[in-house]
Kinemage of the C-alpha trace (Angstrom):
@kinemage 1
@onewidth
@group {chain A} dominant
@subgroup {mainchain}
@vectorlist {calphas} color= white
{ca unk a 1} P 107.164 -112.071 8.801
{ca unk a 2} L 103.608 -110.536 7.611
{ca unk a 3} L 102.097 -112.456 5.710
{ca unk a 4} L 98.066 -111.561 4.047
{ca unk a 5} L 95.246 -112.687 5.864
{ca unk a 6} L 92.826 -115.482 4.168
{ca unk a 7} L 89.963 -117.269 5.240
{ca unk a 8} L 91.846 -120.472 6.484
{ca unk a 9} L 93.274 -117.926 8.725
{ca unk a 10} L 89.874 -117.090 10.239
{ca unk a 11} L 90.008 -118.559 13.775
{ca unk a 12} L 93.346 -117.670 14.738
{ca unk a 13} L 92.291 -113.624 13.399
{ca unk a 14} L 89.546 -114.146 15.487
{ca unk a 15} L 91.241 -115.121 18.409
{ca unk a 16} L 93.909 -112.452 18.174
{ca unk a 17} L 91.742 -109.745 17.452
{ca unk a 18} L 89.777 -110.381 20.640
{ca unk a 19} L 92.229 -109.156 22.548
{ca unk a 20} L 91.262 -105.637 21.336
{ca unk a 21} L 88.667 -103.839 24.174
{ca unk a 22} L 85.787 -103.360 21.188
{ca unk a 23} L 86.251 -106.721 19.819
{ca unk a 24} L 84.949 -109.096 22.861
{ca unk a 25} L 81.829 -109.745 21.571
{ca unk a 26} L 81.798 -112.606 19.056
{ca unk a 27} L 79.248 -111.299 16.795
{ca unk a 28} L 81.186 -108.116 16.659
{ca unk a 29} L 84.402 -110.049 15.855
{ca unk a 30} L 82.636 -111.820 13.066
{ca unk a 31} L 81.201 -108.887 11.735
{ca unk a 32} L 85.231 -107.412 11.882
{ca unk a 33} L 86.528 -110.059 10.238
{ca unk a 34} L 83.843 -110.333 7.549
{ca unk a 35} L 84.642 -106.854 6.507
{ca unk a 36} L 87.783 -107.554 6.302
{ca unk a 37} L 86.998 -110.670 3.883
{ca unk a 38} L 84.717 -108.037 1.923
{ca unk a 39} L 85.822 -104.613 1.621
{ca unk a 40} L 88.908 -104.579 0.050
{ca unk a 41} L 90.008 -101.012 1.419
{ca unk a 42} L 90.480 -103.218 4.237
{ca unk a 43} L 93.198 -105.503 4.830
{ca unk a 44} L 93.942 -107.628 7.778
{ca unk a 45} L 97.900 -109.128 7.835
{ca unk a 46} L 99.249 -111.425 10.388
{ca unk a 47} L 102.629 -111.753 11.891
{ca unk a 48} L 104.361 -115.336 11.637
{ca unk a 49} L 107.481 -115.598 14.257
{ca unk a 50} L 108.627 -119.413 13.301
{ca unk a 51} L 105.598 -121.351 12.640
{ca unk a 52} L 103.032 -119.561 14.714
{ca unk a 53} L 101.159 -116.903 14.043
{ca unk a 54} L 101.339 -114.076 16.881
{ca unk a 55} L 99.739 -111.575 15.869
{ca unk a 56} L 97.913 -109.018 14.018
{ca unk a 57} L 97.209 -105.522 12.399
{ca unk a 58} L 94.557 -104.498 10.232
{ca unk a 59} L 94.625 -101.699 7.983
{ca unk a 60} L 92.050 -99.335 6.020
{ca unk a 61} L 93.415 -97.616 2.673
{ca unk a 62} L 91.893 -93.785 1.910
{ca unk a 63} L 93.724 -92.246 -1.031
{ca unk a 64} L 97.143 -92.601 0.241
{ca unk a 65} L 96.823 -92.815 3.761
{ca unk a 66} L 96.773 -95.897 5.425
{ca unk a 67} L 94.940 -96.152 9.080
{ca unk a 68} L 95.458 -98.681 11.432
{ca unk a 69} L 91.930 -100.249 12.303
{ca unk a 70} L 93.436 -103.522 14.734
{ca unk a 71} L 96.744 -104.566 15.825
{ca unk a 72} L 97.160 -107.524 18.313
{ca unk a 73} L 100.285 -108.908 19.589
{ca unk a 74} L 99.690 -112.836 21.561
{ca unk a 75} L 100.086 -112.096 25.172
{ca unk a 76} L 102.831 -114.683 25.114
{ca unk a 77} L 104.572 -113.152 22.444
{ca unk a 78} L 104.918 -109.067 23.972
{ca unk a 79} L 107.159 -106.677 25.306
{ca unk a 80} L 109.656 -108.197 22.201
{ca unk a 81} L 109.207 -105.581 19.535
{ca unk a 82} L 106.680 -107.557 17.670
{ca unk a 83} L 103.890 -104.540 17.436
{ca unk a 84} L 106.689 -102.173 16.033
{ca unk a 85} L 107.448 -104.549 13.356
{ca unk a 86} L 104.317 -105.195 12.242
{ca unk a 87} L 103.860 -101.483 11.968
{ca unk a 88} L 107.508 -100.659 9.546
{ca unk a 89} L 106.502 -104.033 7.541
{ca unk a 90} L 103.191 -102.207 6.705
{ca unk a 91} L 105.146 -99.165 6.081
{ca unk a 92} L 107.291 -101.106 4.267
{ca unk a 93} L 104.638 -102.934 2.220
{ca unk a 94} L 102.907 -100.174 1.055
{ca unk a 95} L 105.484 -97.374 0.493
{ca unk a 96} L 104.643 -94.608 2.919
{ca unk a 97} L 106.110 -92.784 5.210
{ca unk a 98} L 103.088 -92.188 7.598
{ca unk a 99} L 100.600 -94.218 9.043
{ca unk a 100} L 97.014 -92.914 11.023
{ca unk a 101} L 96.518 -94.567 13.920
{ca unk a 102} L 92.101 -94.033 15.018
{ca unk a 103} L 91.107 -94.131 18.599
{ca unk a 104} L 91.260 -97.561 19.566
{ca unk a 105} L 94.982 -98.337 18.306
{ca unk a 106} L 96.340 -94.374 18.925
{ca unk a 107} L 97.868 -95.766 22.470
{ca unk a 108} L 99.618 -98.670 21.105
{ca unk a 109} L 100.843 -96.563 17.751
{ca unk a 110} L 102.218 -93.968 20.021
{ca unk a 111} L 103.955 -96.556 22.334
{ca unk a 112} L 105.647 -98.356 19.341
{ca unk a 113} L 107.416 -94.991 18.225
């Protein structure tokens, strides 16, 4: 189930969005994460399988396009599909057929289709 990011959320973002090669440095995650807090272009969802929270995928609305900026799937929680329905529950959420994948999530996008 996605559910919306908030701040009580923080630490568990945090630790699911270091799994992503550009966020490994904590002052970088912060920074992430605090634009995700501020900007609202940007959105950050999490994916809830039971009661935990597994993982991640954060978005960045121009016009009507919708780019993936993050998505992070618990290393426990992989190879089950959980990526790919993160992605069609964004789709889902915000009505559109296509979704931009940038540099750093363009390998995982592609591998979800």
């Amino acid at each position: 189930m996605l559910i919306r990011y908030k701040k009580s959320f923080s630490k568990i973002a945090m630790g699911l969005l270091s799994f992503m090669p550009n966020e490994k440095d904590i002052k970088q995650l912060q920074q992430t994460i605090r634009n995700y807090e501020e900007n609202p272009d940007h959105q950050l969802f999490l994916w809830k399988e039971g009661e935990d929270i597994v993982g991640a995928i954060g978005i960045e609305k121009k016009d009507e396009e919708i780019i993936i900026q993050h998505i992070s799937v618990n290393p426990s929680y992989r190879y089950q599909g959980i990526g790919k329905q993160m992605v069609e529950a964004i789709q889902q959420q915000f009505q559109v057929n296509t979704l931009t994948p940038n540099e750093l999530t363009k390998g995982f996008f592609n591998h979800c289709q």
